[in-house]
DRENDRENTOR-830602 format. One record per atom (N, C-alpha, C): x, y, z; residue in one letter. Coordinates in pm, whole numbers, padded with zeros to 5 digits, always signed. Each point is the difference from the previous one (the first is absolute). Example, Ala and Ser with C-alpha at 12.3 -4.5 7.8 and 13.67 -1.06 7.14 Angstrom:
# residues 2
+01319-00569+00780A -00089+00119+00000A +00090+00120+00000A -00035+00105-00072S +00082+00119+00006S -00077+00109+00073S 
This chain:
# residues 353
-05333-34895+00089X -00121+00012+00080X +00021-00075+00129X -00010+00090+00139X +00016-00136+00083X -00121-00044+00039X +00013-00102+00100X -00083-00090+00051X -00127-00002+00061X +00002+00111+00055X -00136+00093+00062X -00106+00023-00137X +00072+00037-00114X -00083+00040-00094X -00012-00099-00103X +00081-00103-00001X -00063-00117-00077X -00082-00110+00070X +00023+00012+00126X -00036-00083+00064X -00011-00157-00012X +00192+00013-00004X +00021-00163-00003X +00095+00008+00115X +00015-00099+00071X +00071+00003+00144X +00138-00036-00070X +00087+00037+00125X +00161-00001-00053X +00016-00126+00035X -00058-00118+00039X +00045-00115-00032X +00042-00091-00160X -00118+00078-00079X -00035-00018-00098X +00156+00083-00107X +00034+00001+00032X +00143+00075-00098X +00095-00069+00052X +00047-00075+00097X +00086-00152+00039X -00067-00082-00114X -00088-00023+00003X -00085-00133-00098X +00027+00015-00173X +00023+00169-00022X +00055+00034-00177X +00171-00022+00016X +00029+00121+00106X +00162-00082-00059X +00027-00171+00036X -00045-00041+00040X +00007-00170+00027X -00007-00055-00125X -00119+00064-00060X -00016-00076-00147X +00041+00086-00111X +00048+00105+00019X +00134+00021-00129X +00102-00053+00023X +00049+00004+00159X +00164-00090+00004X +00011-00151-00084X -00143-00102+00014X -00017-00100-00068X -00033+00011-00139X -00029+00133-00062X -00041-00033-00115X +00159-00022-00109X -00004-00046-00140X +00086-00015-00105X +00082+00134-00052X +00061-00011-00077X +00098+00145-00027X -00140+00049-00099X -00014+00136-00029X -00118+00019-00093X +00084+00031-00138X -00113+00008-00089X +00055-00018-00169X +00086+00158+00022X +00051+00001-00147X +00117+00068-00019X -00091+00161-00012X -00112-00006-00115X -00042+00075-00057X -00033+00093+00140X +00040+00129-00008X -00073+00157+00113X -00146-00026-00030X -00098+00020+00078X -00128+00025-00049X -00017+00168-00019X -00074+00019-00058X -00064+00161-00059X +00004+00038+00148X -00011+00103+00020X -00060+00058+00147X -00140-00053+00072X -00103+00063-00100X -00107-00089+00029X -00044-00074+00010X +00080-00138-00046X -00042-00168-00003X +00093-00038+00146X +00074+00072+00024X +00083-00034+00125X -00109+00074+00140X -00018+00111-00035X -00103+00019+00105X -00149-00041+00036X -00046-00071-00123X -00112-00046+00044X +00053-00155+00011X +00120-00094-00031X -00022-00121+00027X +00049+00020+00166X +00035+00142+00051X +00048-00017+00171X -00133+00002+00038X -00084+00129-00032X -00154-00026+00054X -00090-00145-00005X +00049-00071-00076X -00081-00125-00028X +00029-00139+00086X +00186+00061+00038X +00022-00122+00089X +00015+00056+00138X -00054+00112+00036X -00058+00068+00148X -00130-00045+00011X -00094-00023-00151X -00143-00027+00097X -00002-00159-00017X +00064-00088-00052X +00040-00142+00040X +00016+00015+00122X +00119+00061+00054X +00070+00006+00116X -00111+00039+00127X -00096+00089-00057X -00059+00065+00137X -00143-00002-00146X -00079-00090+00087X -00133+00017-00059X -00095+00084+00037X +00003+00025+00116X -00074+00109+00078X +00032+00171-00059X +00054+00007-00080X +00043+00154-00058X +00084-00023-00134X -00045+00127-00098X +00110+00007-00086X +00019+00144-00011X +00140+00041-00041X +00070+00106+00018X +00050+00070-00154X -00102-00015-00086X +00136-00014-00191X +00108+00135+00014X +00065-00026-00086X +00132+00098+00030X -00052+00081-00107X -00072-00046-00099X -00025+00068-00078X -00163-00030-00015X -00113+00116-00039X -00116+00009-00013X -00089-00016-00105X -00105-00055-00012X -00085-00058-00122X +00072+00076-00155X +00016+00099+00004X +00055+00060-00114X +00138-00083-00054X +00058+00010+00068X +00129-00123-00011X -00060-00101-00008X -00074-00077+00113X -00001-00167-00058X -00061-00020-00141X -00071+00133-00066X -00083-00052-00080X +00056+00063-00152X +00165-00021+00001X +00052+00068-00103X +00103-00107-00064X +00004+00027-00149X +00025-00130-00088X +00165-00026+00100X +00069+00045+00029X +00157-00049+00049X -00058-00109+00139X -00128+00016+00050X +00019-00080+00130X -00060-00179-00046X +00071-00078+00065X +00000-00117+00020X -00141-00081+00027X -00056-00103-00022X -00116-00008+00059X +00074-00130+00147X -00067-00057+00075X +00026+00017+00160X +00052-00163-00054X +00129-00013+00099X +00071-00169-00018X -00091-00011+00166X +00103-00133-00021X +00015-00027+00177X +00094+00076+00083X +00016-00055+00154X -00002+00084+00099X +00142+00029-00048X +00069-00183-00029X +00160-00022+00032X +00097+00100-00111X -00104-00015-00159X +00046+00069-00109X -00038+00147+00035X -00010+00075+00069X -00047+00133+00044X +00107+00011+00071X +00035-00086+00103X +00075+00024+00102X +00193+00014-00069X +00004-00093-00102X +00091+00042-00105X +00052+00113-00046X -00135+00064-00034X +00020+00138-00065X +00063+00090+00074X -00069-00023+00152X +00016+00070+00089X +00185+00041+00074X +00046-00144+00015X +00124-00025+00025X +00035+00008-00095X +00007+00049-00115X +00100+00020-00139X +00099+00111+00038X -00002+00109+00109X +00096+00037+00049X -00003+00103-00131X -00120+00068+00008X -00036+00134-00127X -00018+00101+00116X +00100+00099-00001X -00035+00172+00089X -00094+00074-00124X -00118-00006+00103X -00103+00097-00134X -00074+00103+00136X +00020+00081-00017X -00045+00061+00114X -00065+00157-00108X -00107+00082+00082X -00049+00101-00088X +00102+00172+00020X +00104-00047+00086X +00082+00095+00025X +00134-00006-00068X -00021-00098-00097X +00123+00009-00097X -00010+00041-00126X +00065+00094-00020X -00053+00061-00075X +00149+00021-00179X -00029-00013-00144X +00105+00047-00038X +00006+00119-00086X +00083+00073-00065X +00031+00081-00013X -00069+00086-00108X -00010+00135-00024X -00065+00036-00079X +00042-00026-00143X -00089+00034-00138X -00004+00007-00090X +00162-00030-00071X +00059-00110-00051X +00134+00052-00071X +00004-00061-00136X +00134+00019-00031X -00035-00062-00146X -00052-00113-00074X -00013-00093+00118X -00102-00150-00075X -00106+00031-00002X -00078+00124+00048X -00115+00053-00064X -00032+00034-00174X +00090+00038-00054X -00014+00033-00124X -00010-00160-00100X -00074+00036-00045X -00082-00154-00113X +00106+00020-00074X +00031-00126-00062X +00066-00075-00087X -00033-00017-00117X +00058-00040-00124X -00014-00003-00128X -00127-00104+00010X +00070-00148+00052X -00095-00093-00021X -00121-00007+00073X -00011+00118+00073X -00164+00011+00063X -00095+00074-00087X +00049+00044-00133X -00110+00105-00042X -00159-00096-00035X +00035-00130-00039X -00119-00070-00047X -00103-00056+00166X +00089+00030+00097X -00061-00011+00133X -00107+00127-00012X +00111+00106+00013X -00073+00181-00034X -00098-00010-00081X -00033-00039-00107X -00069+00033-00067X -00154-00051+00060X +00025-00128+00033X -00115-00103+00040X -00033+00134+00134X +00053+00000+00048X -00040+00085+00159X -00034+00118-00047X +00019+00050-00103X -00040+00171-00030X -00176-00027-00012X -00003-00148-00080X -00126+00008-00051X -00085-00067+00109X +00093-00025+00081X -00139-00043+00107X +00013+00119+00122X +00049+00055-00003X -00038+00160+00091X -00063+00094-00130X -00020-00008-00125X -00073+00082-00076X -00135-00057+00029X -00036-00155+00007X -00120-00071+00046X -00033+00050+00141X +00116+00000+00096X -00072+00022+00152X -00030+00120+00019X +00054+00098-00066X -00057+00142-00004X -00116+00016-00021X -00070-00057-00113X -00173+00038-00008X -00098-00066+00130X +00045-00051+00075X -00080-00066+00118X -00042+00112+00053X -00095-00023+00083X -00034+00124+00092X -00014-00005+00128X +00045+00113+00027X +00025+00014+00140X -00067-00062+00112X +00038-00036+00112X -00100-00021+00088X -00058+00061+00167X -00066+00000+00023X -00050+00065+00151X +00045-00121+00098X +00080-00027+00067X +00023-00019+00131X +00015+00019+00100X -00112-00056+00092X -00016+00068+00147X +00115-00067+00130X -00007+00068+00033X +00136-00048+00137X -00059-00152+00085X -00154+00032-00017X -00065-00133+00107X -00068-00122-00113X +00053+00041-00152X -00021-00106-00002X +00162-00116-00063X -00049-00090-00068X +00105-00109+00033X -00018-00017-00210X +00169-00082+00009X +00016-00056-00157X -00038-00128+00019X -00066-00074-00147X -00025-00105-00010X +00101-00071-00061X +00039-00115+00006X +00123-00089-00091X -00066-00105-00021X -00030-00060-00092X -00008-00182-00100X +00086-00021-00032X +00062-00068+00017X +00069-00135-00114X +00042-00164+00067X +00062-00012-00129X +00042-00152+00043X +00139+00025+00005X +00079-00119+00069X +00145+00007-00003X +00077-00147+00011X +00098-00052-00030X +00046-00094+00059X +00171+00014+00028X +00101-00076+00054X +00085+00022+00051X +00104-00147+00032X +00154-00023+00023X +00048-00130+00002X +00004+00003+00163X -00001-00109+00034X +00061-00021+00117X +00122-00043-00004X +00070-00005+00092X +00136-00028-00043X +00041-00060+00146X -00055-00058+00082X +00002-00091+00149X +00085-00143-00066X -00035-00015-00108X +00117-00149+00001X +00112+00026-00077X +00026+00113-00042X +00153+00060-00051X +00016+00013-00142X -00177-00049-00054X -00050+00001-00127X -00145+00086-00037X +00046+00085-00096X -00200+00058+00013X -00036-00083-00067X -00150+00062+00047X -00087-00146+00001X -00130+00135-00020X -00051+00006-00116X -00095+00136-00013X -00156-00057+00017X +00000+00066+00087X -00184-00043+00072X -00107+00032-00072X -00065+00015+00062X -00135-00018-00117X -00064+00188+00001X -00064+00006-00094X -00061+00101+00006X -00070+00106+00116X -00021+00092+00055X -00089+00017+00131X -00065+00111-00048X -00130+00023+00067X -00086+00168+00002X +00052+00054+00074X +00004+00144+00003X +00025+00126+00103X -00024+00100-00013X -00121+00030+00073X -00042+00161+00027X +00126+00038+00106X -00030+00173-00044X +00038+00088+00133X -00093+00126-00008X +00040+00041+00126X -00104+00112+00027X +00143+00108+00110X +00010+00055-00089X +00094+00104+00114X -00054+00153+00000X +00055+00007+00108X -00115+00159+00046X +00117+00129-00078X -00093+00087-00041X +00016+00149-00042X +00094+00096+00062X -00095-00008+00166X +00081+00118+00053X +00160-00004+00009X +00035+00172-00002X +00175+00038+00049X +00025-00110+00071X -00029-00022+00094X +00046-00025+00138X +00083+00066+00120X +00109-00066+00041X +00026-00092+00049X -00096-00074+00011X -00032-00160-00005X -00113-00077+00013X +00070-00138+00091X -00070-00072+00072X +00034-00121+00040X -00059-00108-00065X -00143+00009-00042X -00112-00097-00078X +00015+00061-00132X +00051-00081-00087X +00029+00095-00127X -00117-00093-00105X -00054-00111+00049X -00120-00057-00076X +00018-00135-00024X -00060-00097-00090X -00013-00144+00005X +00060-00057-00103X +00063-00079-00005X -00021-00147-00118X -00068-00105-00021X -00030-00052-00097X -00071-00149-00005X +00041-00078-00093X +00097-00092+00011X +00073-00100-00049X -00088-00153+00000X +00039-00021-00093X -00023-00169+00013X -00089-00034+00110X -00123+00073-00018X -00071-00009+00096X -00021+00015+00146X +00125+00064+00014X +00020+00017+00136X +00005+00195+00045X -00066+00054+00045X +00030+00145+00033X +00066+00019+00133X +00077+00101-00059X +00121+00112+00128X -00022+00074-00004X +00042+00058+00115X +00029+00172+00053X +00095+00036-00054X +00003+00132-00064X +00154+00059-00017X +00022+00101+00059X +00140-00026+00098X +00021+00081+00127X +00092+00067-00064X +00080+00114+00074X +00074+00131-00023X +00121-00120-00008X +00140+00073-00182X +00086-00094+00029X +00094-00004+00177X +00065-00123+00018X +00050-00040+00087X +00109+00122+00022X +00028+00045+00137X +00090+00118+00003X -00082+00147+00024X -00110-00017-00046X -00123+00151+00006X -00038-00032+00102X +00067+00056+00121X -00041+00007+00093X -00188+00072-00026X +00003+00142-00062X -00102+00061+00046X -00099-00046-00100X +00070-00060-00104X -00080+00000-00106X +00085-00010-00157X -00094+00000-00105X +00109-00006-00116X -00073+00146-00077X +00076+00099-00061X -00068+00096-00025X +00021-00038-00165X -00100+00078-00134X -00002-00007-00114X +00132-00008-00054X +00064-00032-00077X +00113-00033-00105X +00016-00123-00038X +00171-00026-00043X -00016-00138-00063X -00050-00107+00077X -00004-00010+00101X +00003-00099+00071X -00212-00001+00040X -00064+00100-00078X -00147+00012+00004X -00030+00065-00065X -00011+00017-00140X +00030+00089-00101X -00179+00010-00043X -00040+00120+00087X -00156+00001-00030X +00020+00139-00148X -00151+00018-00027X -00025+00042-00129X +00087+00148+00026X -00044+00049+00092X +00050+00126+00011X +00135+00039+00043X +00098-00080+00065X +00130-00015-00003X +00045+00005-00135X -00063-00132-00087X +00044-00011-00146X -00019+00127-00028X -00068+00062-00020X -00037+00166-00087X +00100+00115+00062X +00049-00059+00122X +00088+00094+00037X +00195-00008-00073X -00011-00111-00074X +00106-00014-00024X +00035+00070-00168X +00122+00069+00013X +00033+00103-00116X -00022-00106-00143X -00017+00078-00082X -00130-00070-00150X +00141+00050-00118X +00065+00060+00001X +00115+00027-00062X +00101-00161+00019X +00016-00049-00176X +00054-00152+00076X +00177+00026+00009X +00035+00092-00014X +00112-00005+00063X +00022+00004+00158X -00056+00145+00009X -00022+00030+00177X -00038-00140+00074X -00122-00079-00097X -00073-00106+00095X +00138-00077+00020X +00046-00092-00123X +00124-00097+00014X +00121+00071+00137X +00024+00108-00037X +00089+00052+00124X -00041+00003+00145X -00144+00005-00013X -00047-00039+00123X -00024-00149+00047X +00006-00065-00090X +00001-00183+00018X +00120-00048+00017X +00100+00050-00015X +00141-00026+00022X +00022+00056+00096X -00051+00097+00041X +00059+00054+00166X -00075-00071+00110X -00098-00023-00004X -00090-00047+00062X -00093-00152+00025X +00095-00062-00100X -00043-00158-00016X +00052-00051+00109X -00047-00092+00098X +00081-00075+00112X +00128-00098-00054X +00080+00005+00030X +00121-00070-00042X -00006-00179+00035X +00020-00050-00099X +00058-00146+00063X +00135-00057-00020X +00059-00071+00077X +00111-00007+00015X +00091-00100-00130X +00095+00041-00056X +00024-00078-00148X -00054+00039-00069X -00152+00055-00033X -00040-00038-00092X -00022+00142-00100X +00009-00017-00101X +00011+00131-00106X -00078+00087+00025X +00071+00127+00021X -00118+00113+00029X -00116+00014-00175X +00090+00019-00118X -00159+00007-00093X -00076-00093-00013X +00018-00136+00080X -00112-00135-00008X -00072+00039+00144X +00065+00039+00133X -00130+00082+00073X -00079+00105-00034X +00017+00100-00088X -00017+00113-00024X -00133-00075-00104X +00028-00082-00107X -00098-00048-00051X -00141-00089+00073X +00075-00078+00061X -00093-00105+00135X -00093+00119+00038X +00064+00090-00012X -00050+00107+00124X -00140+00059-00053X -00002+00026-00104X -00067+00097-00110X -00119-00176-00030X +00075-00101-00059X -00152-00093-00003X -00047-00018+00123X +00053+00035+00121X -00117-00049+00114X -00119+00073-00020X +00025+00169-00025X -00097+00075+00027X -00122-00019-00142X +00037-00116-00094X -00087-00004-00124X -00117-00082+00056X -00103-00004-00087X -00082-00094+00029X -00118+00033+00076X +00015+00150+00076X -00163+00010+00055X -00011+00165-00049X -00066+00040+00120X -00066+00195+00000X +00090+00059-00026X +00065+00065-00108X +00082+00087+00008X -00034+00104-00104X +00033+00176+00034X -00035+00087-00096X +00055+00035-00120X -00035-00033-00107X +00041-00001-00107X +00131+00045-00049X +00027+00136+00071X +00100+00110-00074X +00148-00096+00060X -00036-00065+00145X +00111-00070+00084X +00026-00147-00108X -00124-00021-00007X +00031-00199-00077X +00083+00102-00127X -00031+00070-00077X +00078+00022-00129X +00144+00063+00045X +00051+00058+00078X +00108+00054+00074X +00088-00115+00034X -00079-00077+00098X +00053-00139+00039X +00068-00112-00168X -00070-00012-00080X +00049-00023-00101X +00105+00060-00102X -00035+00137-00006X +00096+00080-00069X +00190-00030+00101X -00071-00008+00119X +00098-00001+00065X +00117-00133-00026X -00101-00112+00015X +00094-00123-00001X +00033-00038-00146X -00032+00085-00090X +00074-00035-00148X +00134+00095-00002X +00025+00034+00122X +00177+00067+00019X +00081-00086+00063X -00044-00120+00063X +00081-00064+00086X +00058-00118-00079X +00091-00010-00015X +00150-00070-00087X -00052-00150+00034X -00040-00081-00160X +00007-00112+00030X -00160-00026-00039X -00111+00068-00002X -00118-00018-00014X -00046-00016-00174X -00026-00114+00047X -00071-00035-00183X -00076-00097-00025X -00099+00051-00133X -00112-00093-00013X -00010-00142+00028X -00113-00050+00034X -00033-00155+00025X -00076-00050-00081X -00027-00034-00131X -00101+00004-00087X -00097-00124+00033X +00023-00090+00047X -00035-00143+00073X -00066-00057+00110X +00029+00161+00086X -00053-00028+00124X -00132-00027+00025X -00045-00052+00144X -00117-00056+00030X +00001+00015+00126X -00173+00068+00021X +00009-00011+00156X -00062-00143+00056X -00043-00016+00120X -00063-00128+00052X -00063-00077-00047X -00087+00071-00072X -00157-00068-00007X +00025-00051-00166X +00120+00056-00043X +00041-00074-00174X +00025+00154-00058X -00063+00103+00044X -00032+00127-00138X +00131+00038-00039X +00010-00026-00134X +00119+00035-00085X -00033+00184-00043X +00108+00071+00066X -00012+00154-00022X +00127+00022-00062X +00017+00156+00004X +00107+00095+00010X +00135+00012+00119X +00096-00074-00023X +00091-00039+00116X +00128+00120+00006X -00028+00018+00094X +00134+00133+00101X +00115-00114+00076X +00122+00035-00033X +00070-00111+00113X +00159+00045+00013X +00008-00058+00095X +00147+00052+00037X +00070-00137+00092X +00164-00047-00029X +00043-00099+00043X +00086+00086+00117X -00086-00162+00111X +00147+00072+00094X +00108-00104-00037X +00104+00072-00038X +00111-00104-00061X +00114-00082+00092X -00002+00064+00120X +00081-00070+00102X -00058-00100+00067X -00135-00070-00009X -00100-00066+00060X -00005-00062-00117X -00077-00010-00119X -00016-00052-00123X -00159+00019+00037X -00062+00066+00007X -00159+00068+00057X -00078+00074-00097X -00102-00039-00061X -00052+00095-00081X -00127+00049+00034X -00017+00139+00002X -00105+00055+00071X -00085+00066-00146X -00136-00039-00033X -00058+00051-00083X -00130+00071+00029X -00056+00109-00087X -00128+00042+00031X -00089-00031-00126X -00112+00003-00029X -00088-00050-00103X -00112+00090-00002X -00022+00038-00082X -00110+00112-00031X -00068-00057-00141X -00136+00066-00006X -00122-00084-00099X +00073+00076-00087X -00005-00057-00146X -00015+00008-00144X -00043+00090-00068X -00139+00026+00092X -00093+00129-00095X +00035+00141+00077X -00031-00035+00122X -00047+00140+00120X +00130+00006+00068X +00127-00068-00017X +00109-00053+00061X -00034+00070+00168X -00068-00047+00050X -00059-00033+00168X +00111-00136+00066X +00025+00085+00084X +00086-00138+00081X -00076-00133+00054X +00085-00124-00057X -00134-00125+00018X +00061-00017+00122X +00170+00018-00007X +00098-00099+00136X +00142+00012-00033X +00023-00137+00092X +00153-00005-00011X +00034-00142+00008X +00112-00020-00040X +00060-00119+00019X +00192+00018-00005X +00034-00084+00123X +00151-00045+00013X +00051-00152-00009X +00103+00000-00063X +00018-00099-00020X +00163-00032-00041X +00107-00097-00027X +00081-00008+00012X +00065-00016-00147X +00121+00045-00023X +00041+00046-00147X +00158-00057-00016X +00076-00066+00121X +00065-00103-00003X -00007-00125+00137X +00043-00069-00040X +00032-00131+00117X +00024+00057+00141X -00075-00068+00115X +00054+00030+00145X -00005-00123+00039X +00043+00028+00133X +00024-00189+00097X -00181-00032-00004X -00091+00108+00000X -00159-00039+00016X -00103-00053-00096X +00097+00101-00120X -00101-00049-00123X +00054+00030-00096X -00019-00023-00157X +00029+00018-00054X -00053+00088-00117X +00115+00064-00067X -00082+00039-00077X -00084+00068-00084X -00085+00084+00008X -00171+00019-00009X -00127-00055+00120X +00088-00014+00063X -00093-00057+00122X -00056+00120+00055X -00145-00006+00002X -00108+00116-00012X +00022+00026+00221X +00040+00091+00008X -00022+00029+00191X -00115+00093+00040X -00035+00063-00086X -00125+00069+00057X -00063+00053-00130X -00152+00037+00015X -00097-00002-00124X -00111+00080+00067X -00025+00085-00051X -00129+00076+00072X -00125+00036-00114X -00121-00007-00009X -00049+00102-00070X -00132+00058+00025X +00031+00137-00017X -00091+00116+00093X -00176-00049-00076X -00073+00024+00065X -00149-00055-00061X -00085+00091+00045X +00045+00114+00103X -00131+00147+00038X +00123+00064+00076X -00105+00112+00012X +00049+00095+00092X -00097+00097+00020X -00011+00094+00111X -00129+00108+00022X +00019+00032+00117X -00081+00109-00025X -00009+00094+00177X -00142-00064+00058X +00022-00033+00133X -00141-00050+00064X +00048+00098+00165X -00137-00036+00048X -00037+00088+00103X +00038-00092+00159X +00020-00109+00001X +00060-00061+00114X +00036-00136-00032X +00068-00040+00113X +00089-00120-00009X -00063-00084-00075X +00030-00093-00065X -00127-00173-00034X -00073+00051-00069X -00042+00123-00068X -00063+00034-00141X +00014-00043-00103X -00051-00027-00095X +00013-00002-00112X -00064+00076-00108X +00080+00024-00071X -00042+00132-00141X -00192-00037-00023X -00017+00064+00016X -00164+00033-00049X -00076-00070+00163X +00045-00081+00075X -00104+00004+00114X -00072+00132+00053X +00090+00100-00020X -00085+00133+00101X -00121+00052-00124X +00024-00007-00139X -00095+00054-00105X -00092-00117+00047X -00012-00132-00009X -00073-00093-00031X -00060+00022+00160X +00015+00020+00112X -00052+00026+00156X -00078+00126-00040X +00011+00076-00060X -00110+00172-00043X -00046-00059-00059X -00020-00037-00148X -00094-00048-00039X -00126-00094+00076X +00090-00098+00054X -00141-00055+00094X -00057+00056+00086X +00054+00085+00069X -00095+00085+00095X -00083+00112-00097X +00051+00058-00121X -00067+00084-00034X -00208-00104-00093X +00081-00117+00007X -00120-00076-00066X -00103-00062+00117X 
């Protein structure tokens, strides 16, 4: 995005590389795609208070893989970690690490029965003008003194808008008490139009419901990061989009799908944020020692969240050392920005009384 349209003066980009040249070597571990792009958005609006720019939009910040917010210097880390993640990298279609493995069938099985659950949901009406709602809590390590150091709990709504686009105002956040704008990612010049990178209801419905076709399309089309295992992006990829509006036939597709990807198996233990002991989905990234889990309820197996966390020793932590924790608490269609589920019923009612 340049400068005209963020409207931060080019003095102000002397003042960031100044303070990455000073910052420390950053930890070893790649971040996910998405924890790397929102800790750059986080240490741009440190950097420039007068504007923020997220690379990625309420739908992303408000999905179990993202981080909840360090400081400027531990952001600025992430940032200089010297990760090429760009949305034009792209890897290859469908090949044979698509086909599931012996030791995933008890993964399969768990996922058959929670797309046999997401199937009876029902459909929903979404309008282009209006916007998704997101709740939850999240927390996250900082890692500014070369040690995480996992912060405390935080709230976070989002509100991201409906329409196709191209869009520039794609809708709000409200963190830790503090609310943002969420602008078109960085690079959209005109705008950011619907897909992964704004994955509204009706994009989701556009994506093929056959979970082979779908997986072949998540492998062609997942943004690439550099090193890091294409079936642990391909998975990252698939929990970002969990957790809010999505049409049924896609959430059970989306599942059917990721019980093919090599390496995925039950978590019986897991827990999202807030303590709730569910139904655990998980997959190790094994070159990192990274464990990425999903957690779904017991009865209705409904996604509560996510949690990552570490599954051997690094220079940062050790361990089991918990790095990020999310868990989802609403979701809904509302009619404009800063809504909340039932204000527009509860506004008719009083006028009708």
């Amino acid at each position: 995005m340049n400068d005209k349209a963020t409207g931060a003066s080019p003095e102000r980009h002397g003042d960031r590389d100044e303070i990455a040249r000073l910052l420390p070597a950053p930890a070893d571990w790649d971040l996910p795609r998405e924890q790397h792009l929102r800790h750059k958005d986080l240490l741009m609006h440190h950097i420039d208070h007068d504007q923020v720019a997220p690379a990625r939009p309420a739908r992303r910040l408000l999905r179990p893989a993202v981080l909840a917010p360090a400081t400027a210097l531990a952001l600025a880390c992430a940032v200089t970690a010297g990760i090429t993640l760009t949305d034009g990298d792209r890897g290859t279609a469908g090949t044979a690490s698509h086909r599931a493995a012996t030791d995933m069938q008890p993964a399969a099985a768990l996922l058959e029965r929670i797309s046999d659950a997401t199937e009876t949901h029902a459909d929903l009406t979404v309008r282009d003008d209006q916007f998704e709602y997101t709740r939850e809590k999240g927390n996250g390590a900082d890692l500014t003194s070369g040690k995480a150091v996992l912060g405390p709990l935080v709230d976070r709504e989002g509100w991201l808008a409906q329409e196709p686009g191209p869009l520039r105002k794609l809708g709000m956040i409200r963190e830790d008490g503090e609310t943002l704008p969420i602008n078109a990612e960085l690079g959209d010049i005109n705008g950011t139009p619907a897909g992964f990178g704004r994955p509204t209801y009706h994009w989701l419905s556009s994506l093929p419901t056959d979970p082979d076709k779908l997986l072949a399309y998540l492998y062609a089309n997942t943004p690439a990061a550099e090193s890091r295992e294409r079936d642990q992006a391909v998975f990252e990829e698939i929990g970002s989009l969990l957790g809010g509006m999505m049409p049924p036939r896609t959430a059970a597709a989306l599942y059917r799908a990721s019980a093919k990807i090599p390496g995925v198996t039950p978590a019986p233990k897991a827990r999202d944020a807030i303590g709730r002991q569910g139904l655990g989905i998980a997959r190790d990234d094994t070159r990192y020692g990274v464990r990425t889990e999903w957690i779904f309820g017991k009865k209705d197996y409904s996604f509560l969240g996510s949690r990552t966390y570490l599954t051997k020793d690094a220079p940062y932590a050790k361990a089991g050392a918990l790095l990020s924790s999310v868990a989802v608490l609403e979701h809904a269609v509302v009619d404009k920005v800063g809504q909340l589920p039932g204000d527009a019923k509860r506004t008719q009612n009083k006028r009708q009384n």
